[in-house]
C-alpha positions as CSV (number, residue, x, y, z in Angstrom):
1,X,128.0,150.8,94.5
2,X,129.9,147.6,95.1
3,X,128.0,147.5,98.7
4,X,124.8,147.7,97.1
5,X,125.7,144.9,94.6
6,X,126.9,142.8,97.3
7,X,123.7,143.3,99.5
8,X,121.5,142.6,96.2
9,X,123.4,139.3,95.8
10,X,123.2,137.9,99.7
11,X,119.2,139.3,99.1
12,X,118.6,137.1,95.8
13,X,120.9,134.3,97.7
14,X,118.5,134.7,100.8
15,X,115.5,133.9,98.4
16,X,117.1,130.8,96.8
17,X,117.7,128.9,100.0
18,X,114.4,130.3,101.1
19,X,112.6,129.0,98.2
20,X,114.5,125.9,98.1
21,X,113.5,125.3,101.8
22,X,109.4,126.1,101.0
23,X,109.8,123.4,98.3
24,X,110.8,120.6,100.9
25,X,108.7,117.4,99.7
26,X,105.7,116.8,101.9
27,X,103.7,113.0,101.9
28,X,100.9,111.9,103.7
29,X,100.7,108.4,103.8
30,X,96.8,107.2,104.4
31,X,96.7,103.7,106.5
32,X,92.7,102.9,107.2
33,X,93.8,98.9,107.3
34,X,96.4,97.8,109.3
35,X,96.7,93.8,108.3
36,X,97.1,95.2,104.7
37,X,98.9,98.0,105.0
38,X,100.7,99.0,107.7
39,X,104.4,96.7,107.3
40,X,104.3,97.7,103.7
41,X,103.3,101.2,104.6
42,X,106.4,101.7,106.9
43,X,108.8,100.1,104.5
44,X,107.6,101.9,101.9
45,X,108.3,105.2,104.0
46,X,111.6,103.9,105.7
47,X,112.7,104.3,101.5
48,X,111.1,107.3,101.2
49,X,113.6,109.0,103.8
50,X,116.4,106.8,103.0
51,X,116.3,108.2,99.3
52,X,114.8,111.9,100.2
53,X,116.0,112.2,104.2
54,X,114.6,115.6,104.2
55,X,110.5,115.1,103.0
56,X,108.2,116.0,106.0
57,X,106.3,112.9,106.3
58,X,102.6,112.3,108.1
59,X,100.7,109.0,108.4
60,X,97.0,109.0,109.1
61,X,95.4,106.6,110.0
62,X,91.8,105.2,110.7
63,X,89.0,103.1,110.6
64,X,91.5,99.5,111.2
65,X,94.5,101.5,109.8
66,X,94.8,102.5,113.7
67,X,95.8,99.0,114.8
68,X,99.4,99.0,114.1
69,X,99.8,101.5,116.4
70,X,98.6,100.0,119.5
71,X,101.1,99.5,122.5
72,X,103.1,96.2,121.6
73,X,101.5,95.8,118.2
74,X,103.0,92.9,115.8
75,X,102.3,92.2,112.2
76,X,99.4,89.5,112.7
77,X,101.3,87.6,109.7
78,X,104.9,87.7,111.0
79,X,104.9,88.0,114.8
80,X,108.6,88.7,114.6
81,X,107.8,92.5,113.2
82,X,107.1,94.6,116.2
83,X,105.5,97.6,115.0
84,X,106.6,99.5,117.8
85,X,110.1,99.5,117.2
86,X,109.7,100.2,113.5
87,X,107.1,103.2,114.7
88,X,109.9,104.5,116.9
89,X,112.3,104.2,114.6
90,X,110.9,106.4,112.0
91,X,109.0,108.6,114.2
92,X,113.0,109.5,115.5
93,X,113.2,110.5,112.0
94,X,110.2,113.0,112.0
95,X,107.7,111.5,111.0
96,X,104.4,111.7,113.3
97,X,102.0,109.2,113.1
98,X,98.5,110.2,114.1
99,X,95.3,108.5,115.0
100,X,91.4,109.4,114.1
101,X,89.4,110.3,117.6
102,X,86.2,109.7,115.5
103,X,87.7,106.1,115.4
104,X,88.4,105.6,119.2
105,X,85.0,107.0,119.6
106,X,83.5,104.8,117.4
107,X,85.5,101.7,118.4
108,X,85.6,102.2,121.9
109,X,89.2,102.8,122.1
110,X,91.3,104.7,124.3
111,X,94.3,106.8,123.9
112,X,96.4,104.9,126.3
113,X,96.2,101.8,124.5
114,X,98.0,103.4,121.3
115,X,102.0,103.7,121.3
116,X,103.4,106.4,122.9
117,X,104.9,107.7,119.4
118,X,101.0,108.7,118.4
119,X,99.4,111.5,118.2
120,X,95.8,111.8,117.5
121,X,93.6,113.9,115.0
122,X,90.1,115.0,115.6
123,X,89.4,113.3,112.1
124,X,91.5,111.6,110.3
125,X,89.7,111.7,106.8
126,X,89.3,115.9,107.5
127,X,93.4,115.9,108.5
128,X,94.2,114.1,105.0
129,X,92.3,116.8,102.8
130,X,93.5,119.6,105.1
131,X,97.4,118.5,104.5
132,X,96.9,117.8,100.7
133,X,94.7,120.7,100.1
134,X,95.6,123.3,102.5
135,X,99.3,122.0,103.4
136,X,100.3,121.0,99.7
137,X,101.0,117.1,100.7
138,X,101.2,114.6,98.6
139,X,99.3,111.7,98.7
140,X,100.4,108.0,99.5
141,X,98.3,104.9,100.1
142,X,100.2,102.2,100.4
């Protein structure tokens, strides 16, 4: 009896940390103009993590949102912000950054002009209703 009690207690235990791991916090931040958005987007997600380390974080980006994260992009406001850097930086801290191909089509960009720390998204409006409907993220425009 005291075995089965015992494995009834690590089972319920199991749950708990398994439910407490499927409630992990999940944003998507949505970035579709860069000179507006993108140095208050990444601050504004450099306090998400500081606050809530753990939340599984995904920026989308589009239309001009994509700019910031060209190779050896800068804030056009304060030249001294290297978006790389800050990219990097958070990216080492999970978060993935990813680019709309309908906009590099459109736009006539490539993929090796964008920061190594992208990745890229057949559609980035499709990719933000697919994580907040089908993936349960929130949603974040900064």
């Amino acid at each position: 009896m005291k075995k089965l009690l015992q494995s009834f207690c690590l089972l319920i235990a199991g749950v708990v940390l398994s439910t407490a791991a499927l409630a992990q916090d999940k944003v998507v931040y949505h970035i579709d103009d860069a000179a507006t958005q993108a140095t208050k987007g990444l601050r504004n997600i450099r306090n998400h993590l500081d606050v809530l380390p753990q939340t599984q974080i995904t920026v989308v980006t589009h239309a001009n949102g994509v700019d910031f994260l060209f190779a050896d992009a800068k804030d056009p406001k304060n030249p001294d912000i290297d978006y790389n850097s800050l990219v990097s930086a958070l990216k080492a801290r999970g978060v993935r950054f990813e680019v709309c191909e309908i906009t590099l089509k459109n736009r006539n960009l490539k993929k090796e002009q964008f920061s190594l720390d992208a990745d890229f998204t057949p559609s980035g409006v499709a990719r933000i209703g697919a994580l907040q409907f089908r993936e349960q993220f929130a949603y974040i425009k900064p």
